[in-house]
N, C-alpha and C positions, 0 to 999 in steps of 0.2 A: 552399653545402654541396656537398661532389663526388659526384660519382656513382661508386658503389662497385662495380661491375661494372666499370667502367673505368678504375678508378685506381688506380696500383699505385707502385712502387719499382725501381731498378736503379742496382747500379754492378757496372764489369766489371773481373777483373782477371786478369793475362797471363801468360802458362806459355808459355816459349821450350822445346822440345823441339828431338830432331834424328831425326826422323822424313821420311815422304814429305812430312809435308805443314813449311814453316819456320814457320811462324806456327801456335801453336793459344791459345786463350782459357781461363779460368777463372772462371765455370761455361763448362763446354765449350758452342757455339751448336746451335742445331737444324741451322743452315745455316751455312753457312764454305768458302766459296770462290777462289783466290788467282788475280790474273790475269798474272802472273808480270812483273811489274815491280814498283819501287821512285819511292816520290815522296821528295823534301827540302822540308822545313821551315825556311825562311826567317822573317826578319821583316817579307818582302815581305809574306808573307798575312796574310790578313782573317779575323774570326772573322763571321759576317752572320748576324742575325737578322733577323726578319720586320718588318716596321713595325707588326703589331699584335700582338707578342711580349708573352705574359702572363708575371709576375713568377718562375715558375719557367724558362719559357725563355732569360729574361736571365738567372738564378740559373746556369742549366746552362752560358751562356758564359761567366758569370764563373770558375768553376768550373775551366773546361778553360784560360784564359786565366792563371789563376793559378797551376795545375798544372806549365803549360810554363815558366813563369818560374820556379818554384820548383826545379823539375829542371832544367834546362836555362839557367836564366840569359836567357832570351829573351821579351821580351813583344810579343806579338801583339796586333793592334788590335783593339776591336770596335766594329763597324759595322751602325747600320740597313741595309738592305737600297736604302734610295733614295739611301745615301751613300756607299755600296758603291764602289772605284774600281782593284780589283789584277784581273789576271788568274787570279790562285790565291788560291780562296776556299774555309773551312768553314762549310756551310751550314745551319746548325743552328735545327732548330724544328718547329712544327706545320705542315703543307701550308695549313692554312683559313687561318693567321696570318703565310705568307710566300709572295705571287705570284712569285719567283724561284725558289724552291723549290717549289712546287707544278707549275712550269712546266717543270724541270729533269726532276721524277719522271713527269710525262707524257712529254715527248719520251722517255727512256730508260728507260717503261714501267715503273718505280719504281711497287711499289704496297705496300697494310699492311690485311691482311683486318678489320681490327676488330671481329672477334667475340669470343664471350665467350671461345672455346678456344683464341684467344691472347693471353691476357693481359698486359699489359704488353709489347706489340711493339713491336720498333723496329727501324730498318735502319741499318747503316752502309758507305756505300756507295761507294768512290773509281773517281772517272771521269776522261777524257783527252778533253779537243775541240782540237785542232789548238795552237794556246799556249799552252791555257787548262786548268786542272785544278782540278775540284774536291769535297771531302767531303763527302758526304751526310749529316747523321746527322738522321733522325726517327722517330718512334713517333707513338703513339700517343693518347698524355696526357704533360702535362709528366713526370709521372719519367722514363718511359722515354725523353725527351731526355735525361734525366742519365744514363742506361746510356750511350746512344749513347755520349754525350761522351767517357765513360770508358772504353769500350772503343777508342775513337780516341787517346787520350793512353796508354795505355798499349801501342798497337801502335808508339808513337814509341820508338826504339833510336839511341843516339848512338856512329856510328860514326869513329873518328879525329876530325876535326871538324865531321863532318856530322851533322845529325839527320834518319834518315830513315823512312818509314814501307811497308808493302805496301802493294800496291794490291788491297784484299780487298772482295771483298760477303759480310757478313754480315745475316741474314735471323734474329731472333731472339727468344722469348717465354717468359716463364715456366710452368714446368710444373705448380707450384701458384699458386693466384691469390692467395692471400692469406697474406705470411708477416711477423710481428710481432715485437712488443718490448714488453708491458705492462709496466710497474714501479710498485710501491709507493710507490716512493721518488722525488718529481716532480723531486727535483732533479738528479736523474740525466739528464735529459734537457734544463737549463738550464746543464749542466756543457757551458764552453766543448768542442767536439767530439764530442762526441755525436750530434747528429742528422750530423754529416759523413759521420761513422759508419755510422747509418743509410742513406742515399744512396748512400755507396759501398757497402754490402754488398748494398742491396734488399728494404731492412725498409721495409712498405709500412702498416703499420698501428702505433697506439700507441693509450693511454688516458688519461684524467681519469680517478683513483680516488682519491687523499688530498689532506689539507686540511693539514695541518702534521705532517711524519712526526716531529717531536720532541716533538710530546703523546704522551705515554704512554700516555693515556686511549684515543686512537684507535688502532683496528689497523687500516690501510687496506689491507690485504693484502684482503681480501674485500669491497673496493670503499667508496666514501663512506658514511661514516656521516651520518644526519640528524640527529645530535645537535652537527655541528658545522659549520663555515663555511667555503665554498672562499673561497679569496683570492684573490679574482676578476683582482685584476693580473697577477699570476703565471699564473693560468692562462689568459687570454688570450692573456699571452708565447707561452706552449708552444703555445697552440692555430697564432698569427701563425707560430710555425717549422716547426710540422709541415706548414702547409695552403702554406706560399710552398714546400715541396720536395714539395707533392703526397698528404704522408700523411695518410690516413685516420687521425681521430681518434672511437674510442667513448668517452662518458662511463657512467662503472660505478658504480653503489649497489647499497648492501647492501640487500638488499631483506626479510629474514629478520625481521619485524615483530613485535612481543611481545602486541599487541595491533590489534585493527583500525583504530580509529582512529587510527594511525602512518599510514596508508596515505598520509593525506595529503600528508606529509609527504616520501615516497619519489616520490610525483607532481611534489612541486614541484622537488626535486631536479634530476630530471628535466628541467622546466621549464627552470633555470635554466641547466643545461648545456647544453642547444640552445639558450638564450637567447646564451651563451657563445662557441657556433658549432662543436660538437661535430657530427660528421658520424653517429652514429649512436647507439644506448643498448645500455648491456652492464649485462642483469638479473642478479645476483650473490647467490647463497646460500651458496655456498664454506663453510668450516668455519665461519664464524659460526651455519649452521643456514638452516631453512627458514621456521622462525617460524609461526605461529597460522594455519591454513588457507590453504595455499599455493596452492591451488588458486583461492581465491576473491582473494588479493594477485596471481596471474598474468592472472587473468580482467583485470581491473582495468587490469592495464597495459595487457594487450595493446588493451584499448579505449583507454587515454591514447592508446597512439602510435596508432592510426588517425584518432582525433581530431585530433591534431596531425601527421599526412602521414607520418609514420617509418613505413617500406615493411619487412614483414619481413625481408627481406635486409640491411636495417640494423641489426637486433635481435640480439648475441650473448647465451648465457644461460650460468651456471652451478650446473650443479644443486649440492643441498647434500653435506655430507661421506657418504661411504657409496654414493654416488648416480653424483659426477664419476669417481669410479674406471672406469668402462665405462659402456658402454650400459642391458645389462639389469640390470634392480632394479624392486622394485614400487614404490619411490616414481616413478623417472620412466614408470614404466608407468600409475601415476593420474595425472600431470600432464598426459598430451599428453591427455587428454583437454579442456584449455583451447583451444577454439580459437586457429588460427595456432601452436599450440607444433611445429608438426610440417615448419612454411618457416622456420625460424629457426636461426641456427648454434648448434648446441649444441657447447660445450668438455668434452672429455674428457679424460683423464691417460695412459689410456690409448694402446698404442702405436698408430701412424697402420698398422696393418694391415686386411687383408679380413674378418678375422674377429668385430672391432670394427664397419665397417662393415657385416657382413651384421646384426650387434646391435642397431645403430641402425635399421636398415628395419624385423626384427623387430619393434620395441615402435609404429614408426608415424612415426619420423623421416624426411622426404623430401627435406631437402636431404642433401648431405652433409656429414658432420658435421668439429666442429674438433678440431683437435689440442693441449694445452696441454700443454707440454713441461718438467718440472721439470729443469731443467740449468744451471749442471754440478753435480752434487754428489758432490763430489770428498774424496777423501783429507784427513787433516790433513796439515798445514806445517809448516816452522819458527816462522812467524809469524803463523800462521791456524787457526782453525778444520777440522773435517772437513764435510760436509753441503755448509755453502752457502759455505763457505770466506769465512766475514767475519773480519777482522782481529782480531789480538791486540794491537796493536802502537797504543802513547799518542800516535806521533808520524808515522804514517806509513800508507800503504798493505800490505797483503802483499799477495808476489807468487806466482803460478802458469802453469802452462806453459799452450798451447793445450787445448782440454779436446779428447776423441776424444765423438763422438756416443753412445756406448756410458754414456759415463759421467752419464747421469742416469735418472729414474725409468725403471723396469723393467728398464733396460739396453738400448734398441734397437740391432739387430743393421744396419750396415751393408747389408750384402745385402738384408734385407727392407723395409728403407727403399726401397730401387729402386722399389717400385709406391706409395709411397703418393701419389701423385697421382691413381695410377684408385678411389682410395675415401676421400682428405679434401681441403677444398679450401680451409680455414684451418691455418695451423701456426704456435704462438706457442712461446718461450722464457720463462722464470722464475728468475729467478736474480742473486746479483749476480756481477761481472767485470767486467775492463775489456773495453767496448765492443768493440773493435776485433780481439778475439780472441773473442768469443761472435757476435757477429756477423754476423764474418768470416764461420768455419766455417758459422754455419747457415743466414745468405744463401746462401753457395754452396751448400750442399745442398740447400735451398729450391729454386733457380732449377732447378736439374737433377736430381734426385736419379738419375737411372738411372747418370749418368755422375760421378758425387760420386766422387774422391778423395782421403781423407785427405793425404796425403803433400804432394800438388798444395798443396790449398785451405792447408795452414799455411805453405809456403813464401813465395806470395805476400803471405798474409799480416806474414811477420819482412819480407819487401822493402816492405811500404806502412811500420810501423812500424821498421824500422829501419834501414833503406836499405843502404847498404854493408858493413852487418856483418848483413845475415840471416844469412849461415853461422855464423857465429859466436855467435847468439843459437839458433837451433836447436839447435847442439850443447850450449849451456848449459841448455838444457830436457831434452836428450834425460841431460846430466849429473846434474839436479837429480830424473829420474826415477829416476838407478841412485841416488844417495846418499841417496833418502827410505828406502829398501827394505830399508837399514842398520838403522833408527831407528824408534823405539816412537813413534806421531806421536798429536798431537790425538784425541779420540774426538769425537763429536757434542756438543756441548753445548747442542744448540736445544731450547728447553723447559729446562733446569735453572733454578733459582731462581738470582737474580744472586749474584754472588761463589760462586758451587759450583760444582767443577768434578771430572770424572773422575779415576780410577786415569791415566790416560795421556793427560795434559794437555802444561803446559812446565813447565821445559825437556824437549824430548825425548831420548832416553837410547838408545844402540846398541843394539839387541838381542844382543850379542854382543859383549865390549871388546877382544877378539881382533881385530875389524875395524876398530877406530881408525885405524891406520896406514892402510888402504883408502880410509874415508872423506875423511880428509886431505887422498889424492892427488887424490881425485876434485874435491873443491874446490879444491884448486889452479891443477885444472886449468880450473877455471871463474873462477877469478881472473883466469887469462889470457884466458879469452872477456870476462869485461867490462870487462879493459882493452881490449880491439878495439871492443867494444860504445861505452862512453865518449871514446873516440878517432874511430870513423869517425860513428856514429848522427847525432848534433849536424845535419850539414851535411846530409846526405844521408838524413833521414826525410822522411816525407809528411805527418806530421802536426802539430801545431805542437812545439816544445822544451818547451817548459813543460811540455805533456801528455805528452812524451816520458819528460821526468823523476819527474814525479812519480807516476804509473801505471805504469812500465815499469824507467827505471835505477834511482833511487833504492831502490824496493821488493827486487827483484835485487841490489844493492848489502849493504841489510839481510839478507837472508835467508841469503847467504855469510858474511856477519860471525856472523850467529847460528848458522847451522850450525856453521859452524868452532869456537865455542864453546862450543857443546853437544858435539862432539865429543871436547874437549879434558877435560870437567866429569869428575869424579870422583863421582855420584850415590851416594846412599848404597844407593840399591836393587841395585848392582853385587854389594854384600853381604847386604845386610839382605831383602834381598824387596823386592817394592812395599809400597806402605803399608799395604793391608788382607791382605796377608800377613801385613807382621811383626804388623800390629793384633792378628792372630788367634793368632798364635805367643805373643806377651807377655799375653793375656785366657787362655790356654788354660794357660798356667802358672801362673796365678793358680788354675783351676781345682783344680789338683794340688797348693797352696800351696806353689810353689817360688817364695818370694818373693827367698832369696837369688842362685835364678838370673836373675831378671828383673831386679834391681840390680847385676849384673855385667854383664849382656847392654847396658843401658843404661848403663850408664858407660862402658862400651869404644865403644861406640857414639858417643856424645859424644864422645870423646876425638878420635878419628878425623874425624867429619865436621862438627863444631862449625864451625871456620875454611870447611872448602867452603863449608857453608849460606847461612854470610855472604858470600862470596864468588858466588855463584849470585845472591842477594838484592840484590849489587849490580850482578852484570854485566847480569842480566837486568833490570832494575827496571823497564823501558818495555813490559814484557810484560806483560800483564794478570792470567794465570794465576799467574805464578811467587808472588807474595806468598802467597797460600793455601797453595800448594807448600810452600815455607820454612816457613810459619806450623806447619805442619801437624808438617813434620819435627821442628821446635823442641821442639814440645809434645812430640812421645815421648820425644825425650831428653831433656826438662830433667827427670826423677824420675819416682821411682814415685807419688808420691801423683798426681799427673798420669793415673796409670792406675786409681789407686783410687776416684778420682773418678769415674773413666768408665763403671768398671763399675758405680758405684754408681746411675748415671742412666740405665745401657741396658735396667734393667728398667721405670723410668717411663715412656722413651717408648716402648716397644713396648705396656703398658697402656694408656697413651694415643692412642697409633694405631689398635689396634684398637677400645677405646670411640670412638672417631669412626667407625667402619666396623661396629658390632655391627650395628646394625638393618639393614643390607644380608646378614645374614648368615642363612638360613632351614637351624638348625637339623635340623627334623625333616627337611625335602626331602634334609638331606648324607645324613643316617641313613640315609636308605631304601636310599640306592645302597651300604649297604655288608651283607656278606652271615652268614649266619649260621658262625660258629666250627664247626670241627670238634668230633668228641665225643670224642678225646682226653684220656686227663686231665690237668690241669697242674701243672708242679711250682711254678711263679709264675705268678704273676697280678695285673698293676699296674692300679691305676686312674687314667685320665689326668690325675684332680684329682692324684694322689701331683708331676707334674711343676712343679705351681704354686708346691711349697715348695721347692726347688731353683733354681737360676741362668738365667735366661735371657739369650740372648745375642739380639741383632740389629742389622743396619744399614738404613739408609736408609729406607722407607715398608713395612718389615715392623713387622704388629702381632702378638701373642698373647695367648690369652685361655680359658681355658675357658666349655661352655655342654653344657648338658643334654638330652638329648631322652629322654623314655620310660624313664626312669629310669636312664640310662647317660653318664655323663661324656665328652666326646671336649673333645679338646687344643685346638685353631685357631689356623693359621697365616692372617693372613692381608694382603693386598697388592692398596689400590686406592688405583692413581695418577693418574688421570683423565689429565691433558697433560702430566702432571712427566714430565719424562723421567729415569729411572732407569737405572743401570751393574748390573754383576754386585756380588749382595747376599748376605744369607744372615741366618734367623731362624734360633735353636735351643733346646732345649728337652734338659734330661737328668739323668738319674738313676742315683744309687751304687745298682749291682745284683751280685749274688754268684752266677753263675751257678754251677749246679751240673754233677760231674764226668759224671752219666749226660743230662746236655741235650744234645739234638742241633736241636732248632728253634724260633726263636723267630716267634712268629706275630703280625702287628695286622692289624688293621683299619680301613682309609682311606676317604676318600670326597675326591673334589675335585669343582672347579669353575672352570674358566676361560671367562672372557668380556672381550671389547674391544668398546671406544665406539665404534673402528674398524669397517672393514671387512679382509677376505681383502688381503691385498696390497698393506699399506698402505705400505710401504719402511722400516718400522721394525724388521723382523726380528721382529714381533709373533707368526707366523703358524708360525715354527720352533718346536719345542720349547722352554721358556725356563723354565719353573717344574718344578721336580721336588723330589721327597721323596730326602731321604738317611741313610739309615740306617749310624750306627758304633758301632762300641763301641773304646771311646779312640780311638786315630787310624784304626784301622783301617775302612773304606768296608767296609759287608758286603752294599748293595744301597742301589736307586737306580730311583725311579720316578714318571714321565713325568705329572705334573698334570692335562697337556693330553689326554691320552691316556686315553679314555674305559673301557678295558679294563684297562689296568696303572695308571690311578689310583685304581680303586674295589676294591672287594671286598677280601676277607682275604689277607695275603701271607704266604709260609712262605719262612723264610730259615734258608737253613744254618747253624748254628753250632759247625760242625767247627773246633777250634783254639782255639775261646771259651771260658774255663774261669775260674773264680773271681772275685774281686772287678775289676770292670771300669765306666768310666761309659759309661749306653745315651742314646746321642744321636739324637736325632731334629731333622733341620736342614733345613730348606725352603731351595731357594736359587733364585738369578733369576741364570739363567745369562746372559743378554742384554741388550743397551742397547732402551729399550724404551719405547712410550708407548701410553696408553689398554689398557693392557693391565691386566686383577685377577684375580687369584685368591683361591680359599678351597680349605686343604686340611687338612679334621679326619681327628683319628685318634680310635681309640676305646680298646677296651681290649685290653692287649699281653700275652701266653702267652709263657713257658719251656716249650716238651713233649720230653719225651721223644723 
């Protein structure tokens, strides 16, 4: 098992400027010295290892040995250190594991503080003795031989036909100790390249959390369940690759128990994974919950690992949902009361700022705490999702540009990222992407954040992955950001029930068909980048072809072909609205029984987009979304009984939604918040039972229902979606009323109630306004108020009705302006005034 105070990750990568200094590095070094010459690289030299070189130090010379061959067409030897026999040698390794190298850093003072406040240090050091020249590179612990390495092969520049390198002392360590890669998904990590990945960016840490990510039954996102089997080959594989390149590996269970006697069970777990050769245990409550006396399931562990030698600093934990969002909360404020909860890394969502940190001292946290990074969660695609950007696509990967650090939970701010090393001292990532562009970027940031730049850290990046056409792959990113910004793209769909999908799913549709011609150019012009891209990439990447293609061109490849064809589409929304526009236009004429205009509306309608549909239906078909799309548009225009039906079923399931939601619904408590009527007299007076015999309208997880209190009828609206996640909705409720010519206000009375499973700031858009009452009479909005909103959603409202005159229908429409999860509401009305 390695010791985790001293084991870390590193790979280095090179940013040629034209500055004072010729040579600077990527992450930039603490130290960076030039002694103002130039060595060449022959095949005269030697790669030398130690004679008692551990399996990562020969990893690291294999590594740089294969590196040079692959760019450069030159393979260099490698040699024991007793079979050593060039005058120009790279001397790569531990000082304890090579008396050549130990003996070199004495005579020329070569030393490596190995404390804990440099973590992962290594030097890379070139020197001159009279004929003889040769490269330093050592740290610490074997990764930080793979930094060296890599920061020495990428100081190699081929000039004319020489390949030469400076002659630099670098002196360098990471600024946070501890920066990761957990995944759900274990195969992400047995995917050829990946841990290269790792290595070269300086992800020093991984996990064991899932048993088979194609049971459905299992969610391993919140770590091993004990209801099922790791597969123990497999996970030895990952353990043998992460521990031969040095990475720390925690084993994570769900720890959230239903009952106490599971306990055991969460033990053996446990057991099994240090049996396995996991270097540390990461206790996991995450959204699955905290489960049955948390207090007394932590006690418990924290005795297993003292029992079995697991030192707190090997212990990660994550508190439950509500909990991980920051520091302070009274749940984690009753747990650190379990001995040892307060030396242990605690993972937070929160951003890696001081003001998190001063939270965690606060409640009685004494290490410093971790950082768990939700990223990227990005925009939607042509070919993907929005959130966590996973594919739409039957036959392929999608693809997306480098992500910016901004662009996940919270949104952290470049600039305040600069200190978070003086107040966290783990930093993990969550999310999927190709490796080598998540990584990339937050390796490098990782390693230095004071000195992190964007611009830098992607560049290097398109030169590891695409060698002689980075520019030409940047410029296709930097294209593929102006032509998304045209186009109505993916909404969230995490959490929808399968096959359901948003108002602005695929295909995606210009927000403006004025801009065709724009977009067009713009992909064209990206055409030509990835004929550069498929033309140079091939010969000149760093990483294998295979992985080239099928993460990087082919995906890009796809994503031009489908933009250009969403571009080209003729959408029927160009005319008609979105879906649940026109849905609402064609129900709302029914309302008025204009049935001949809704059979003219839909026949023109067909007439026109019948052949696109099919046409969409078939260009797209590898798209997951599209068939619902199609399916959806069919159905409006193939007739009206098509709409007769629908409306004859939107009054069921809204009765139905809400009798599954009644007994959450307390009545008398809505009443109290609402306020006594003015003494006014009235010229009408409805009672909200009068709306039950009239039309009800709703979409998606809205119920209605009326309920009683004290002798007075109110209406209810109401909306509890626990994890579903939900788009902009709308229930309604309304009544043929004859307003009279001397009414000036119509008055009700509300009462709401909103509440989330969540917590404050959960990235769902939960926490905006999103539930409000809307008041019209026919089309016209005559007011509009806030659910959420403790003071404009209760008590009696007086609404003008200057201009309202005679027979008109009074609608009362609750709607969910927001894409949205664990969010509910209740908003009754009671009874409604015509005054004077």
């Amino acid at each position: 098992m390695t010791n985790k105070i001293y084991s870390s990750i590193f790979a280095v990568l090179i940013w040629v400027v034209s500055s004072s200094a010729s040579v600077s590095v990527i992450p930039e070094p603490k130290v960076l010295s030039e002694k103002g010459w130039s060595g060449e690289l022959t095949n005269k030299w030697q790669i030398v290892i130690g004679e008692k070189a551990n399996q990562t130090e020969k990893l690291a010379a294999e590594i740089l040995q294969q590196q040079i061959q692959k760019r450069f067409d030159m393979k260099i030897a490698i040699a024991s250190e007793d079979n050593a026999h060039s005058d120009k040698y790279i001397i790569l390794g531990l000082k304890k594991n090579s008396i050549l190298l130990d003996s070199l850093c004495k005579k020329h003072k070569l030393s490596l503080t190995g404390d804990e406040n440099h973590p992962d240090e290594f030097i890379v050091e070139v020197i001159k003795e009279k004929n003889k020249q040769y490269v330093i590179l050592s740290g610490i612990n074997g990764r930080s031989i793979i930094y060296a390495q890599g920061v020495f092969f990428e100081l190699l520049t081929k000039k004319k036909s020489k390949i030469e390198f400076s002659a630099v002392s670098i002196h360098d360590w990471a600024s946070i100790a501890w920066r990761g890669r957990p995944s759900w998904r274990r195969r992400d990590y047995l995917m050829p390249g990946s841990f290269e990945a790792y290595t070269k960016n300086r992800i020093n840490f991984i996990d064991l959390r899932d048993i088979d990510v194609n049971e459905s039954r299992y969610n391993p996102s919140f770590g091993f369940r004990t209801d099922g089997e790791i597969d123990e080959s497999v996970a030895k594989m990952m353990i043998f690759e992460a521990h031969k390149r040095d990475i720390y590996v925690y084993g994570t269970v769900s720890c959230g128990i239903k009952k106490c006697e599971e306990l055991q069970k969460v033990l053996d777990a446990f057991s099994q994974m240090l049996k396995l050769g996991v270097d540390g245990i990461w206790i996991s409550f995450d959204d699955a919950g905290s489960g049955v006396d948390p207090n007394f399931t932590l006690g418990q562990i924290m005795e297993y690992a003292k029992a079995n030698k697991v030192k707190l600093e090997d212990i990660g934990f994550t508190s439950r949902i509500g909990s991980y969002h920051q520091p302070e909360s009274a749940f984690n404020r009753s747990i650190m009361q379990v001995p040892g909860m307060d030396k242990i890394s605690w993972f937070f969502t929160s951003n890696p700022y001081k003001e998190y940190a001063d939270d965690a001292a606060r409640i009685g946290i004494k290490s410093k705490p971790a950082w768990w990074f939700n990223w990227p969660r990005t925009t939607g695609g042509f070919t993907h999702n929005s959130y966590v950007g996973d594919s739409f696509r039957e036959d392929g990967e999608p693809y997306n540009v480098i992500p910016r650090m901004s662009e996940g939970w919270h949104n952290p701010d470049d600039e305040k990222l600069r200190d978070a090393p003086k107040y966290f001292d783990h930093v993990m990532i969550w999310g999927i992407w190709p490796e080598e562009y998540v990584t990339g970027i937050f390796g490098i940031w990782a390693w230095n954040p004071q000195k992190y730049n964007f611009e830098k850290a992607r560049t290097v990046i398109y030169e590891q992955v695409f060698g002689d056409a980075a520019e030409s792959a940047r410029n296709f990113d930097d294209n593929l950001i102006k032509v998304k910004k045209l186009f109505e793209l993916p909404q969230n769909m995490f959490g929808l029930p399968k096959g359901k999908y948003p108002e602005n799913s695929l295909p995606s549709r210009l927000k403006n068909v004025a801009d065709r011609d724009k977009a067009t150019k713009i992909l064209a012009d990206m055409q030509k980048q990835l004929a550069a891209i498929k033309s140079q990439s091939p010969e000149s990447t760093m990483i294998s072809k295979r992985r080239l293609n099928e993460l990087f061109i082919e995906p890009m490849v796809a994503t031009v072909k489908y933009a250009q064809k969403m571009a080209e589409t003729d959408c029927p929304e160009y005319t008609l609205g979105i879906r649940t526009e026109f849905a609402r236009k064609i129900t709302s004429l029914f309302d008025y029984n204009k049935v001949d205009e809704v059979q003219k509306i839909i026949s023109q309608a067909s007439d026109k987009y019948g052949r696109e549909l099919n046409k969409i239906e078939k260009e797209f078909e590898k798209l997951t979304p599209v068939k619902s799309y199609v399916s959806t548009w069919k159905d409006y225009l193939s007739g009206i009984e098509y709409w007769q039906n629908l409306i004859a079923g939107e009054r069921q399931n809204l009765e139905k939604n809400f009798a599954q939601t009644t007994d959450k619904i307390n009545i008398d408590e809505l009443a109290s918040k609402t306020d006594v009527f003015p003494q006014d007299e009235a010229l009408i007076e409805f009672d909200p039972a009068e709306f039950a015999n009239h039309r009800w309208r709703g979409e998606s997880l809205w119920g209605i229902g009326v309920k009683e209190s004290r002798g007075i009828n109110y209406v209810i609206f109401s909306f509890f979606q626990g994890s579903t996640r939900a788009y902009p909705s709308y229930a309604e409720v309304q009544l043929d009323v004859n307003i009279p010519s001397d009414a000036s206000r119509l008055v009700l009375n509300i009462a709401s109630d909103v509440f989330d499973n969540k917590i404050k700031d959960n990235d769902f858009g939960d926490t905006k306004p999103s539930r409000f009452l809307e008041i019209y009479a026919d089309s016209k909005k005559l007011a509009s108020f806030c659910a959420a909103d403790k003071k404009d959603g209760n008590g009696y409202k007086v609404i003008d009705l200057q201009g309202i005159k005679g027979a008109i229908k009074l609608k009362l429409r609750a709607v969910n302006r927001l894409a949205t999860r664990n969010h509910n509401s209740i908003i009754a009305i009671g009874p409604v005034r015509v005054l004077k």
